[in-house]
Backbone as JSON Lines, residues from 0, in Angstrom:
{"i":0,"aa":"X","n":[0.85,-1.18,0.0],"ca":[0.0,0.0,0.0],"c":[0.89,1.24,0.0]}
{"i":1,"aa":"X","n":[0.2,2.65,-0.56],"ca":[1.04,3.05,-0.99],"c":[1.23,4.7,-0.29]}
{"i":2,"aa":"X","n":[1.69,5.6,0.38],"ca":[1.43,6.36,1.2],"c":[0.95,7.78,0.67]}
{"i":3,"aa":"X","n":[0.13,8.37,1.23],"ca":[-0.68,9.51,0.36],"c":[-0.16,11.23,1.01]}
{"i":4,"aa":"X","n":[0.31,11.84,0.15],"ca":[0.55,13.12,0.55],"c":[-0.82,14.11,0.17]}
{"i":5,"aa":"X","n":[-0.79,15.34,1.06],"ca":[-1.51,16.3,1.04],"c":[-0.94,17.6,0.69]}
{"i":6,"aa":"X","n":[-1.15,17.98,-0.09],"ca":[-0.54,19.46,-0.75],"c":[-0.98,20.75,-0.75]}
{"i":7,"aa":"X","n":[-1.15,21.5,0.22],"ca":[-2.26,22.54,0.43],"c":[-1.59,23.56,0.1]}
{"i":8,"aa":"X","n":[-1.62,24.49,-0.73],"ca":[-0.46,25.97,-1.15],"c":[-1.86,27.2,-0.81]}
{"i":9,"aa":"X","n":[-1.04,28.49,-0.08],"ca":[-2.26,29.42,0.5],"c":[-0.98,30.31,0.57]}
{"i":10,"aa":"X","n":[-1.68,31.41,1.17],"ca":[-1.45,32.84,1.27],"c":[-1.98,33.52,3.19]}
{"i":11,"aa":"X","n":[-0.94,33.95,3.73],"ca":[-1.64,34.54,4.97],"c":[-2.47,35.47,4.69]}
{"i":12,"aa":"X","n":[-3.48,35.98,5.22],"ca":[-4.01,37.21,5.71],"c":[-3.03,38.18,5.58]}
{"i":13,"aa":"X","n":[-3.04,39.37,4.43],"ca":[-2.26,40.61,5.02],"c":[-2.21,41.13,6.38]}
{"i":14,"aa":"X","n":[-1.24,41.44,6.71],"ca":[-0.72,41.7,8.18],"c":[-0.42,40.85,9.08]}
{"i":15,"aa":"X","n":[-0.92,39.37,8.86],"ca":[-0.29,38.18,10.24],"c":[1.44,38.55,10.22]}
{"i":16,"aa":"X","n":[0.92,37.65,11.37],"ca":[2.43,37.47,11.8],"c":[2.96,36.38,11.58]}
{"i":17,"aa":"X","n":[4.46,35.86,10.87],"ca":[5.15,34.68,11.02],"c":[5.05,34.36,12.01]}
{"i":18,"aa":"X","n":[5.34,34.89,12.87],"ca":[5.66,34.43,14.33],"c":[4.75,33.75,15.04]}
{"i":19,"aa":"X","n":[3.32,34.48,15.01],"ca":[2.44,33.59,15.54],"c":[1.83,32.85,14.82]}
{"i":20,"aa":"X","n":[2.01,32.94,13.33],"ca":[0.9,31.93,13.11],"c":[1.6,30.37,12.93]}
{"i":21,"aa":"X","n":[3.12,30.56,12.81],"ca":[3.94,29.26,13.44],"c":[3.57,28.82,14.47]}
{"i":22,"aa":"X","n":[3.65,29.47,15.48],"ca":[2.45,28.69,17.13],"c":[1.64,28.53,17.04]}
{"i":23,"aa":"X","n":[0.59,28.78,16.68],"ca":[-0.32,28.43,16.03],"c":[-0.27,27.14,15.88]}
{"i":24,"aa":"X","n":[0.59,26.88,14.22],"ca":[0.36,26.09,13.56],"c":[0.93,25.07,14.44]}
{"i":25,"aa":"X","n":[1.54,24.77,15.19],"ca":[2.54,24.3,16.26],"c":[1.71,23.8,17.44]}
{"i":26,"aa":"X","n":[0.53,24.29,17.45],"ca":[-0.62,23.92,18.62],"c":[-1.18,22.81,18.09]}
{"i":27,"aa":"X","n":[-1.59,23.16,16.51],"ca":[-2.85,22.45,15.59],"c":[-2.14,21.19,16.18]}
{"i":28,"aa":"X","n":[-0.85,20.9,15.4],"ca":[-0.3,19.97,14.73],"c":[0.04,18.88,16.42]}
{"i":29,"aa":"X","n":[0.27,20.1,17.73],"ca":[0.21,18.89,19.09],"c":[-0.99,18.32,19.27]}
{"i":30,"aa":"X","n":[-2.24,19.19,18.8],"ca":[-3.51,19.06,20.08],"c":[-4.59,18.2,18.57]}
{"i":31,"aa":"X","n":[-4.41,18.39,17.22],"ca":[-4.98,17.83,16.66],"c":[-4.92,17.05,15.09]}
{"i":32,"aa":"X","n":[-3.49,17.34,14.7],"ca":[-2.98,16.64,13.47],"c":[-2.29,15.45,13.99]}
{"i":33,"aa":"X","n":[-1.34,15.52,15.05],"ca":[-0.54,14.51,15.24],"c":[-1.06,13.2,15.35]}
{"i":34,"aa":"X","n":[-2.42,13.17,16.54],"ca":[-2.89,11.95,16.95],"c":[-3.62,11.27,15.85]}
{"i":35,"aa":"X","n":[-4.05,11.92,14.95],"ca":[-5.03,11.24,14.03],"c":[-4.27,9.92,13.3]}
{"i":36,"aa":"X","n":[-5.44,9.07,12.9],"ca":[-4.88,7.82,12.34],"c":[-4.19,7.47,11.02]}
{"i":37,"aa":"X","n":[-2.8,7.3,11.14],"ca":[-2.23,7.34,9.66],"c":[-1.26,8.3,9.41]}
{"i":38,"aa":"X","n":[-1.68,9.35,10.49],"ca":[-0.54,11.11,10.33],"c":[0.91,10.24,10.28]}
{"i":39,"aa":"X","n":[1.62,11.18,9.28],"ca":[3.05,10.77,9.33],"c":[4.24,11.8,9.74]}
{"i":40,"aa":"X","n":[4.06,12.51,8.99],"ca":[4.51,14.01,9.44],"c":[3.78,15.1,8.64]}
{"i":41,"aa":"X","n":[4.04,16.58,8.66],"ca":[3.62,18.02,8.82],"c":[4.92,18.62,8.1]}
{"i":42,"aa":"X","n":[5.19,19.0,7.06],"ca":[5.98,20.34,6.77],"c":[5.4,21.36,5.86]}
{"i":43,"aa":"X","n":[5.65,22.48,6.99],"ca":[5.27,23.81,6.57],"c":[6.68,24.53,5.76]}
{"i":44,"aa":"X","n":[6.35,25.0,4.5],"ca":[7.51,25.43,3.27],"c":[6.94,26.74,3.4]}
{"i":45,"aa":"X","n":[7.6,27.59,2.79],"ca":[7.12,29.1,1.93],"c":[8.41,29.73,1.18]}
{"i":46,"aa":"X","n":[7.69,30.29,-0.03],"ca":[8.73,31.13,-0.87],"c":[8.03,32.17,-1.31]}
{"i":47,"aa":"X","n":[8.76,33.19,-0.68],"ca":[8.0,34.77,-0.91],"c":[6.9,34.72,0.24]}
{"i":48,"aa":"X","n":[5.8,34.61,-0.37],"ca":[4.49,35.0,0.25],"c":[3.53,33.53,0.2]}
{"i":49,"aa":"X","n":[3.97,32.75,-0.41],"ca":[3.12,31.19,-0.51],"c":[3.73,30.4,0.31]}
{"i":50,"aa":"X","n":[2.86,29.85,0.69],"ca":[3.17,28.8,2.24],"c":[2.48,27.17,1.6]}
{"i":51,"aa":"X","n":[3.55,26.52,1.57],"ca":[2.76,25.25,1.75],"c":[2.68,23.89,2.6]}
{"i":52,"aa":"X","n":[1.54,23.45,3.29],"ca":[1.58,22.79,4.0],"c":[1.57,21.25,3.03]}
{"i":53,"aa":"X","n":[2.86,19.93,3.47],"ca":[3.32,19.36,2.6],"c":[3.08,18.07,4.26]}
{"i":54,"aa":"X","n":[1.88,17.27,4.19],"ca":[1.5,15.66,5.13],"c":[1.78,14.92,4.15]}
{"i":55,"aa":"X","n":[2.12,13.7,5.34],"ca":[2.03,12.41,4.63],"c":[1.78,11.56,5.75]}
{"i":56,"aa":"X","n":[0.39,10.69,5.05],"ca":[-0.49,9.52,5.34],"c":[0.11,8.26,5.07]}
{"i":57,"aa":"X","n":[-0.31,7.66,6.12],"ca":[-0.34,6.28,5.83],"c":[-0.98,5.32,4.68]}
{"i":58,"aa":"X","n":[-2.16,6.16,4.54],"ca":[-3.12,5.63,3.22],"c":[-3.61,6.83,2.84]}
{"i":59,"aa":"X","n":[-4.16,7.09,1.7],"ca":[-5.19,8.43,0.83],"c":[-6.59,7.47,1.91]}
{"i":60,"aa":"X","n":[-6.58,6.86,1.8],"ca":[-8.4,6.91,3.0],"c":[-8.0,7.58,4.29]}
{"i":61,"aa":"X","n":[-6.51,7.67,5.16],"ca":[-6.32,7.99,5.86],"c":[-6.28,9.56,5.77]}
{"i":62,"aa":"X","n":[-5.62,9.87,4.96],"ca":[-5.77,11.56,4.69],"c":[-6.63,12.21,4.24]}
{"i":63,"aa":"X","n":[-7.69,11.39,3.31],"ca":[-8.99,11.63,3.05],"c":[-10.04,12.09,4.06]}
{"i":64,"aa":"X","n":[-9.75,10.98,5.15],"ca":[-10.71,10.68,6.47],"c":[-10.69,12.11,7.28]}
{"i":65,"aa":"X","n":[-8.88,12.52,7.48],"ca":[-8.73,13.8,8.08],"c":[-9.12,14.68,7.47]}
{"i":66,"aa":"X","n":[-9.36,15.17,6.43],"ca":[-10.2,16.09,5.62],"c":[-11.53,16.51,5.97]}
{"i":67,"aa":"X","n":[-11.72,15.07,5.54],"ca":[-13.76,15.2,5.76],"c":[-14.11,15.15,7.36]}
{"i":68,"aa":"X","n":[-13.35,14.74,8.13],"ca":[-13.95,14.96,9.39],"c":[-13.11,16.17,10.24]}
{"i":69,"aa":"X","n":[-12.37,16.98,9.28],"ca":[-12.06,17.81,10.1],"c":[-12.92,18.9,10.68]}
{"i":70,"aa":"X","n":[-12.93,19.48,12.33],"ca":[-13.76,20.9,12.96],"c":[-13.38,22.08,12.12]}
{"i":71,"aa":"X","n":[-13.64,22.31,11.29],"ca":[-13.33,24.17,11.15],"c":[-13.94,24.69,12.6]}
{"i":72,"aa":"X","n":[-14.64,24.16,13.15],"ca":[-15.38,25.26,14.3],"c":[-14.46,24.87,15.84]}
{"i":73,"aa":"X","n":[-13.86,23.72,15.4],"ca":[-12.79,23.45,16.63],"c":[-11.49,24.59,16.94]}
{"i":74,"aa":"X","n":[-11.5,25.15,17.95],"ca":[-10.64,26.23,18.53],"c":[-9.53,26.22,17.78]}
{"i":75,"aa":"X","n":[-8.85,25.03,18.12],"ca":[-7.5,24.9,17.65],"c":[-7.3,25.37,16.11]}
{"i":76,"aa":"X","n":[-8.5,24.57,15.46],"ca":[-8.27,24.74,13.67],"c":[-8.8,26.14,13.63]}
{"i":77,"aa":"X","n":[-9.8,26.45,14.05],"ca":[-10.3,27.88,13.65],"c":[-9.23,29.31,13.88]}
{"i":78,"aa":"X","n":[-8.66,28.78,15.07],"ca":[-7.27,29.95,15.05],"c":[-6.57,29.48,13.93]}
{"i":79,"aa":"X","n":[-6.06,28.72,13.95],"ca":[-5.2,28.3,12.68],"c":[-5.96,29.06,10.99]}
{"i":80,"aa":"X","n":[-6.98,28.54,11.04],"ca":[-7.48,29.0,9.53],"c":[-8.07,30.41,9.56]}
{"i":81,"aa":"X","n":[-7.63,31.19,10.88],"ca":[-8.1,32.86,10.56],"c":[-6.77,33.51,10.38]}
{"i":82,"aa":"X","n":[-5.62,33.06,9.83],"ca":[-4.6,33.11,9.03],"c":[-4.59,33.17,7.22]}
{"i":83,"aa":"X","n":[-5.37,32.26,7.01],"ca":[-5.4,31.55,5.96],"c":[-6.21,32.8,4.94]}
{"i":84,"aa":"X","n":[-5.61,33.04,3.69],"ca":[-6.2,33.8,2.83],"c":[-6.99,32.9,1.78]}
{"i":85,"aa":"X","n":[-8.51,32.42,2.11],"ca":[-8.96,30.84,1.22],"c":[-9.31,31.4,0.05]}
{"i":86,"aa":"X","n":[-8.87,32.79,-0.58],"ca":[-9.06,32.79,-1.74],"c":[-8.01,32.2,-2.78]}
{"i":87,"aa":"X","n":[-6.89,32.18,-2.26],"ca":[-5.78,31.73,-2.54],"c":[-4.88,30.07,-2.08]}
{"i":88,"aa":"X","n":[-6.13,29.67,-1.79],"ca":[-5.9,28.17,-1.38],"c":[-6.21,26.96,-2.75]}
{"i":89,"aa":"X","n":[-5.42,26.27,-2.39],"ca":[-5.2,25.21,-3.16],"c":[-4.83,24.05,-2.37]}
{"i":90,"aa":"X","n":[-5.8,23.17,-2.65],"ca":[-5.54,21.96,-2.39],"c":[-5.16,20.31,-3.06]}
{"i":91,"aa":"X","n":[-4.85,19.31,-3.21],"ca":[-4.62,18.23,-3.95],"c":[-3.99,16.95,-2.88]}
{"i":92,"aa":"X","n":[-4.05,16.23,-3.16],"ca":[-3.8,14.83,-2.61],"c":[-3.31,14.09,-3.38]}
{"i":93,"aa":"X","n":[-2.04,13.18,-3.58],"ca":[-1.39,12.47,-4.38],"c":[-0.72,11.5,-3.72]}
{"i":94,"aa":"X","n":[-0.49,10.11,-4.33],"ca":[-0.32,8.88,-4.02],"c":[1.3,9.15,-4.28]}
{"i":95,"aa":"X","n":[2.07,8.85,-3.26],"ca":[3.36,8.15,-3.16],"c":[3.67,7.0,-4.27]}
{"i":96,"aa":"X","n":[4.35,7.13,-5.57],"ca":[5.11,6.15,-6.18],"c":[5.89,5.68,-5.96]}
{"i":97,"aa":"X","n":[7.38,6.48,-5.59],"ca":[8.1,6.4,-5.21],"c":[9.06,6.96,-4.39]}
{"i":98,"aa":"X","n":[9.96,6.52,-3.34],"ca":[10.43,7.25,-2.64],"c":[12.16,7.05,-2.93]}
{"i":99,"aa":"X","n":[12.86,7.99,-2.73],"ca":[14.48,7.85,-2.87],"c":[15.21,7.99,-1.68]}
């Protein structure tokens, strides 16, 4: 089986802060990405002004699952996504072929 990445590319809110919305993102990822079933790891990239958040699953049902049952109205995520500029969001999911 074959392991599934998540590819989310976005834009902050004019005016956030790096600073906090790294803690932030740093809360999500203790209090509600980590434990979920399948999480593998979390890296947060950016160049210039685009940020991308770059998971990897154990399975695409597993990263799927975290998707569809994620809280937007849960504390943790809702601070996290009043960062997020969702006009400028992009999302995709892709299957692991190969790894080097």
């Amino acid at each position: 089986m074959s392991n599934a990445v998540w590819f989310i590319s976005y834009k902050l809110v004019k005016g956030s802060s790096t600073e906090e919305f790294l803690q932030v993102s740093e809360t999500l990822f203790d209090k509600v990405i980590s434990p979920k079933k399948g999480f593998i790891y979390w890296k947060q990239l950016v160049e210039g002004d685009t940020w991308v958040d770059f998971t990897e699953w154990e399975t695409m049902e597993d990263a799927k699952n975290f998707e569809a049952n994620s809280d937007p109205n849960d504390p943790f995520a809702a601070k996290f996504y009043s960062f997020i500029d969702f006009d400028s969001l992009k999302s995709n999911f892709y299957t692991v072929k190969k790894s080097y």
